[in-house]
C-alpha positions in Angstrom: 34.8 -76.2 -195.5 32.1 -79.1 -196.5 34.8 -81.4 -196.6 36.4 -80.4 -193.3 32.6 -80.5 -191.8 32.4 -83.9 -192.9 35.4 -85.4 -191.8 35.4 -83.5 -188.5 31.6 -85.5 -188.3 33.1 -88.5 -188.6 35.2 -88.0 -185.6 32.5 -87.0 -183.8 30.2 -89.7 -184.8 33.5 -92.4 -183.9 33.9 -91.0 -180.5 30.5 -90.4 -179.9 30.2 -94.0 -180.4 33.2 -95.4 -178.4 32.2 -93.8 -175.6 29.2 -96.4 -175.7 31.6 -99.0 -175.2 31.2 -99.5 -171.8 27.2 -99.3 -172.1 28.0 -101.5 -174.8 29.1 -104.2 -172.8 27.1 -104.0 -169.8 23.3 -104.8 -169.3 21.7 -103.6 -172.1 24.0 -105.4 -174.7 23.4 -108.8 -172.9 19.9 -108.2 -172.8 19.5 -107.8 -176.5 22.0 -110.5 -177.0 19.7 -112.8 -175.3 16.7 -111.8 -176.4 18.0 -113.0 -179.6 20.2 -115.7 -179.0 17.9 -118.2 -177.8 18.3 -120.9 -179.8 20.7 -123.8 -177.6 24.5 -123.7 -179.0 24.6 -127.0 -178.4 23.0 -127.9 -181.7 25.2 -126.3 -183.9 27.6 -128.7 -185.8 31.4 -128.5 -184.6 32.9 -130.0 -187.7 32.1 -128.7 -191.6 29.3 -131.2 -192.4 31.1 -133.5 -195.2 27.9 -133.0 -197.5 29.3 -129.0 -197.4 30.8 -128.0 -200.8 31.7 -124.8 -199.2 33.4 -123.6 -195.8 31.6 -121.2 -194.8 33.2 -117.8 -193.2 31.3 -114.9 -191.6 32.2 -111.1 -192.2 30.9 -108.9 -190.1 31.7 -105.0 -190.9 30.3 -101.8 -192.1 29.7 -101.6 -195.4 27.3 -98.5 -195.2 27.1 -95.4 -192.8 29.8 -93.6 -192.0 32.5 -96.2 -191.7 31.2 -97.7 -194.6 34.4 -96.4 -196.5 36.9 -98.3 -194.1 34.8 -101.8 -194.3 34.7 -102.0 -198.1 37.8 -101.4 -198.2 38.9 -103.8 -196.1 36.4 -106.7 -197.7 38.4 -106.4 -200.8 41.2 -107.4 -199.1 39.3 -110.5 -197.7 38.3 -110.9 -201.4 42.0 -111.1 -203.1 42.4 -113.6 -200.3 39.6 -115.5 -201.2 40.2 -116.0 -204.1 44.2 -116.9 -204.1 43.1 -119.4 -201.6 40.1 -120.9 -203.6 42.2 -120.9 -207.0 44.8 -122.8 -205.2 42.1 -125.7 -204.5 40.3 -124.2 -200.9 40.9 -126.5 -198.0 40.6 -130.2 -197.8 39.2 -129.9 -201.2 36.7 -127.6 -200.8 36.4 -123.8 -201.5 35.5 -121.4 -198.6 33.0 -118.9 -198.7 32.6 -115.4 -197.1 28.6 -115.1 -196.2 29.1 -111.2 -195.5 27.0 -109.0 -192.9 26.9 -104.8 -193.0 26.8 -103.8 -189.5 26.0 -100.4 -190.7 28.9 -98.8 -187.9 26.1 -99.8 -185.5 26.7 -101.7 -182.0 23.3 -103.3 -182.0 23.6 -104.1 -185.7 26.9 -105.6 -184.6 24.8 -108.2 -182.4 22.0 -109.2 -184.4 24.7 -109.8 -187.6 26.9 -111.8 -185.4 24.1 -113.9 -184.2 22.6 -114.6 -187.6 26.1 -115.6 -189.0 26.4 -118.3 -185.9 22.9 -118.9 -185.5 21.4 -119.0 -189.4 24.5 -119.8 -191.1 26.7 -121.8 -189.1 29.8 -120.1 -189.9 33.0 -121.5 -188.4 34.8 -118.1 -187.7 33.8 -114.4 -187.7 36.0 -112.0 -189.4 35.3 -108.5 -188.2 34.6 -105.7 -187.3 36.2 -102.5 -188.9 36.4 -100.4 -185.3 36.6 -101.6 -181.6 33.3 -100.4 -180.3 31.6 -102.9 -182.9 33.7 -104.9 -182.2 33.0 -105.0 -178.5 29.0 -105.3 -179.4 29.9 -108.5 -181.6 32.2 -110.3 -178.9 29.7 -110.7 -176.5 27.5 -113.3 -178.6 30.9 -114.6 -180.3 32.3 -115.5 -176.8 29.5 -116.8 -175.4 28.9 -119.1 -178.4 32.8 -119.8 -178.6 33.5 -118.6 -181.8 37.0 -117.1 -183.3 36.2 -113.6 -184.1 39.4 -112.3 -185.8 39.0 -108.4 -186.4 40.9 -107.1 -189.4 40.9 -103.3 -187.4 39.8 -102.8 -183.9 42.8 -101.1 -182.1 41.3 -101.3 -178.6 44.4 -102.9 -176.1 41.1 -103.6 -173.5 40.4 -107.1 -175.9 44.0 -108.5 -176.2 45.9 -107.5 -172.9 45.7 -108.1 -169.3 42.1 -108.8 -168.2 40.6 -108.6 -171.6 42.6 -112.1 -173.1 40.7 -113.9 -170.8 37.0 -112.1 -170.9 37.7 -113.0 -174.7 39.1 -115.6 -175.1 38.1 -116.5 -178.8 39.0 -113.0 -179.9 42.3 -112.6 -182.3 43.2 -109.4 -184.6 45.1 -107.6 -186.8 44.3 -104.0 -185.9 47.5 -102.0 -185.5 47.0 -101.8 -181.5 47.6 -98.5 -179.3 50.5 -100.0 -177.2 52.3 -101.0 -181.0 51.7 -97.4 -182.5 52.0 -95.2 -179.4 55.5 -97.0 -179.1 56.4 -97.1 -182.5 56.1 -92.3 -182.1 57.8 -92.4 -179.1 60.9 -94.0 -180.2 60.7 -92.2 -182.8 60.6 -89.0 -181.3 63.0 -89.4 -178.8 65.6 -90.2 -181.5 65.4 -87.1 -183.3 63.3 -84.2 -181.5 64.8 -82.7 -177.6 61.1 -81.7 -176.4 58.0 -83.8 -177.0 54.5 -82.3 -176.5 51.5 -84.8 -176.3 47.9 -83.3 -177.7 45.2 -85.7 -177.7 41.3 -86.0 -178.0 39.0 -85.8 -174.4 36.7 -88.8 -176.4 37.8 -92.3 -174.2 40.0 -92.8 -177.7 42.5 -90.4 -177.0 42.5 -91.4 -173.2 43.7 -95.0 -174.1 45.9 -93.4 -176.1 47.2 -91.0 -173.7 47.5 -93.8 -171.2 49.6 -95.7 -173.6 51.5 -93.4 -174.2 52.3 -92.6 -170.6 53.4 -96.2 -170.4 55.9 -96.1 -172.9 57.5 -92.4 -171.7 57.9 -93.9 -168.3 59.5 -97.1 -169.4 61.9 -95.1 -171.0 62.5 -92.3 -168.6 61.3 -89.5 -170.3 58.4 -86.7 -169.6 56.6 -84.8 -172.4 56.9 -80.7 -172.0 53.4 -81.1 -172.1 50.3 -82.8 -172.1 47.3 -81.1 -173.4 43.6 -82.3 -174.7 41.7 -80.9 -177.7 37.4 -81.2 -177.9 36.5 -83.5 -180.2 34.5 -82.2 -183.3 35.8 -78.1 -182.4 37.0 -76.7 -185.8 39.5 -74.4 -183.8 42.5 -76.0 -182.0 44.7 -72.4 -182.0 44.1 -72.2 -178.1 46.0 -75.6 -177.9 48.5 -74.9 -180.1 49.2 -71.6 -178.3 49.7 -73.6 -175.1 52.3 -76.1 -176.8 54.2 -73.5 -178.7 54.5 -71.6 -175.5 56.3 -74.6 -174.0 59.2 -74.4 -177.1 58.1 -78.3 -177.7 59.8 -79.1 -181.2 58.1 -82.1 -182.2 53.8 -83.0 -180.8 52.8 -86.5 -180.7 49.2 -85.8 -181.8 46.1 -88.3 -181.6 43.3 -87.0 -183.4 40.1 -88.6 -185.6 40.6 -87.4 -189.5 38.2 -84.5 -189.0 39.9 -83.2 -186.0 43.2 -83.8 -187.9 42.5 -81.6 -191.1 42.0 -78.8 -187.8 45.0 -79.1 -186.1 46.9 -78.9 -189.5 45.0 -75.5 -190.3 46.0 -74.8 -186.6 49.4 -74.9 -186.8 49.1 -73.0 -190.3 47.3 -70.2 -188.6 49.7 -69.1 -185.7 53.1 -70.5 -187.7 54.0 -73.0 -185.9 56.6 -75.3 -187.6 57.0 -78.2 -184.4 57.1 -81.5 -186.1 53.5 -83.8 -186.4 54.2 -87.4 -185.0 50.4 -88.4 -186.0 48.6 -91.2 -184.9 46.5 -93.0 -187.8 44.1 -90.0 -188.5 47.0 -88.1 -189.9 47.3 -91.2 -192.6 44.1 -91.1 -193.7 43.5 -90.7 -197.3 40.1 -88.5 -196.3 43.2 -86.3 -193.9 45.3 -85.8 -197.2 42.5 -84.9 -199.6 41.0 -82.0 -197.6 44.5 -80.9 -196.4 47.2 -82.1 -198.9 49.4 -79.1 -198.6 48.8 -78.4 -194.5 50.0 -82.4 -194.5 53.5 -81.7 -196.0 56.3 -83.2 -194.0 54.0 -84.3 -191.4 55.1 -87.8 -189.9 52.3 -90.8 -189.3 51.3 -94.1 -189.4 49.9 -96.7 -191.7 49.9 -100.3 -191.8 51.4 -100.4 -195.2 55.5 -100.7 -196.7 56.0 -100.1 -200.3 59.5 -100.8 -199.9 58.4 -104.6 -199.1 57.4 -106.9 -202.3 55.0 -108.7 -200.9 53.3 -105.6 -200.2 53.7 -104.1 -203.8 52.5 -107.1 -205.1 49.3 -106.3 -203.1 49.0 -103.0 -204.7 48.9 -104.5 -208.0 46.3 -107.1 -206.7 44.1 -104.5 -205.6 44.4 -102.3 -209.0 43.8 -105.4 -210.7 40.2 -106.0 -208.9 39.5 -102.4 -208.8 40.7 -100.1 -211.2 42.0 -98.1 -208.7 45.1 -97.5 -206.6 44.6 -98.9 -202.9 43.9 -96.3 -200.6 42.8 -96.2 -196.4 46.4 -96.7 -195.5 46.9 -100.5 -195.8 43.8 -102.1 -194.3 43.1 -103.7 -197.1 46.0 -105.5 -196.1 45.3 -106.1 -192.8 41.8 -107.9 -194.3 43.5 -110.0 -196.7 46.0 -111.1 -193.4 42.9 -112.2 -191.5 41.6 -114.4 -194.0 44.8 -116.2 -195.2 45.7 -116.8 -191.5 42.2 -117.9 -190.4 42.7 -120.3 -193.4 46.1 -122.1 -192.1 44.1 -122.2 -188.9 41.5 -123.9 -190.6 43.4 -126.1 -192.6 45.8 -126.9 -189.1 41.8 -127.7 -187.4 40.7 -129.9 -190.2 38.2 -127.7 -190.0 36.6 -127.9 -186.8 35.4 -124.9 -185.1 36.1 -126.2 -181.6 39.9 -126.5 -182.4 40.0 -123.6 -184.3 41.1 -121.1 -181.2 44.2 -124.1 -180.7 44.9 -123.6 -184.0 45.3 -120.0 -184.6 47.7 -120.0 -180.9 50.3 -122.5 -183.1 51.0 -120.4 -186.0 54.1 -118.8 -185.8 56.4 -117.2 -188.2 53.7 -115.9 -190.7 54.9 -113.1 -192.5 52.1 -110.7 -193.3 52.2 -108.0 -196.2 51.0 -105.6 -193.8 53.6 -104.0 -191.1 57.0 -103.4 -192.2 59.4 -105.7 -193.9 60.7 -106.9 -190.7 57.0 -107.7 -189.4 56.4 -111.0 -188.6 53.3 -112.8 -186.7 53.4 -115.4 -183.4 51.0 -115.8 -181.9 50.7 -118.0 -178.7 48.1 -118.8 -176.0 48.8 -115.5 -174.1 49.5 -113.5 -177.4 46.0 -112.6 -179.7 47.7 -109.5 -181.1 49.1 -110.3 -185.0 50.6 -107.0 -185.9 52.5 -105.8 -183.1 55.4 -103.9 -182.8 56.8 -103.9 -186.7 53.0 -103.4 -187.8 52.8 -99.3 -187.9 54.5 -98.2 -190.5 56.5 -95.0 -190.1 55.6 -92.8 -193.2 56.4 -89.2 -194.3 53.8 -87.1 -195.9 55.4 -85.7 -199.5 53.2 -84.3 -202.0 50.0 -86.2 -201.1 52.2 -89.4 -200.7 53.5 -92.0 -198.1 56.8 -92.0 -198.0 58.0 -94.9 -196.2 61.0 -93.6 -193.3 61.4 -96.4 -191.0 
């Protein structure tokens, strides 16, 4: 019960804070960005000073509080890469360096790391953050001081599609997006299950979620049985259930945070319900599979991970290597170690000047990432910020406390 306490928390604590988003962005965030930026942007140097021995890269992500777990992870990621690329003789003869900031899981620590990174440090891109609503908090002194900021997690479609590409302009990622892992269930769904039910979260999370996914069943002409919304953080989800079961739905495409998770599972335990779990990433979750290993058999989910795919294997023995221990957090270290090797070919493309940088990251085309499936491939493009897209969920089905990988 601890454990499911905790986790269920966490949830609460992530959609607590993503509901801040919009406060995020609005006046308060600019005034505190201002306050603090004041120094003029035109006095930063565009071009790595040729007296540098190092290139400097900022990191901006938690590495304490309660996503602490999901930044550290993802820095050792950025660390293999590091290192492969340093070992290999950096760029232009010179090694890079990753000046690292903890932004605790904090929007306003978000800020004031940012602007030390730009201001103090002079990095040439930001790599960061672990979630979208830090993510948010960082991009308004990163666009303003027009800076790449390439997050290695945020999911958030609001930064990388319609309006949002142009508000952020400088903003690239590697996040496995809603519009990519909504789809990704769907299709699935529809190929082996007659009658869908959608359950999902009343935090702003699982209303972007829910709104993708409405986008999807439309474009393909279908209508879930149902639609229904749990409370965030509520240990008993039965009266949900009861509603989707009544329906005769054989298969619920389920957003929920790991806490709330680890609930539905015992949910569906409680009043026998055997529908098929099409999970969105909380279901993945190492923390998911620990407190509920058994209630997690058979369920189907996402990760960002492919076993079956050598460069990803090769990963795995990378990350042993440095740790001692087998990856975990269901392949972000992957998607960290992505970031930095393609913000490197942007540099190297730039010759290292910030101001080309953005240019440089909209050529590359054809990188093939060991995150996403083996068919996953990144281009991105002037009107396209979004590196894993729609081969960048992994498909995975929940055996004995294991990913297994199913399409």
């Amino acid at each position: 019960m601890m454990a499911l306490q905790i986790l269920a928390n966490r949830g609460i604590f992530l959609e607590e804070n993503i509901m801040k988003e919009s406060k995020i962005v609005g006046a308060a965030m600019r005034i505190l960005w201002l306050a603090i930026f004041i120094v003029s942007l035109g006095t930063f140097t565009t071009v790595a000073n040729a007296q540098d021995a190092e290139i400097k890269i900022g990191v901006l992500t938690a590495l304490t509080g309660t996503l602490g777990h999901m930044g550290e992870t993802d820095l050792i990621g950025m660390q293999i890469a590091l290192d492969e690329i340093n070992q290999g003789g950096g760029i232009q003869g010179k090694k890079i360096k990753l000046i690292v900031e903890d932004n605790e899981g904090n929007p306003a620590k978000a800020v004031t790391g940012a602007t030390k990174l730009i201001q103090k440090d002079n990095v040439l891109a930001i790599i960061g953050c672990e979630v979208s609503f830090t993510t948010l908090a960082a991009l308004q002194v990163t666009t303003e001081a027009k800076i790449v900021q390439f997050s290695q997690g945020a999911t958030a479609d609001l930064m990388t599609s319609g309006p949002g590409l142009n508000k952020y302009p400088y903003f690239f990622r590697m996040g496995l997006g809603d519009k990519y892992t909504t789809k990704k269930l769907i299709d699935y769904g529809r190929k082996h299950y007659s009658k869908s039910a959608v359950l999902s979260d009343s935090g702003p999370a699982g209303q972007s979620f829910k709104g993708a996914l409405e986008k999807h069943f439309t474009a393909a002409n279908l209508v879930p049985v149902f639609t229904e919304t749990h409370t965030i953080g509520s240990p008993d989800k039965t009266p949900e259930l009861l509603k989707i079961r009544a329906t005769g739905a054989d298969a619920i495409i389920i957003q929920a945070m790991p806490g709330d998770a680890i609930s539905v599972l015992r949910g569906m335990n409680q009043i026998g319900y055997k529908a098929q779990i099409l999970g969105h990433l909380g279901f993945g979750e190492t923390g998911t599979l620990g407190a509920a290993k058994e209630l997690s058999e058979g369920v189907i989910t996402l990760v960002s991970h492919d076993l079956s795919k050598k460069s990803a294997l090769g990963f795995v023995e990378k990350y042993k290597k440095r740790t001692g221990v087998t990856m975990e957090a269901w392949g972000r270290p992957m998607q960290g170690y992505d970031s930095v090797m393609i913000l490197a070919e942007a540099l190297r493309r730039a010759k290292l000047d910030k101001t080309k940088l953005k240019e440089a990251i909209e050529s590359i085309k054809g990188y093939k990432p060991v995150s996403g499936t083996t068919k996953n491939v990144v281009n991105f493009g002037p009107k396209d910020h979004d590196g894993n897209q729609d081969e960048g969920p992994v498909l995975v089905k929940i055996v004995k406390g294991n990913w297994v990988t199913i399409e």
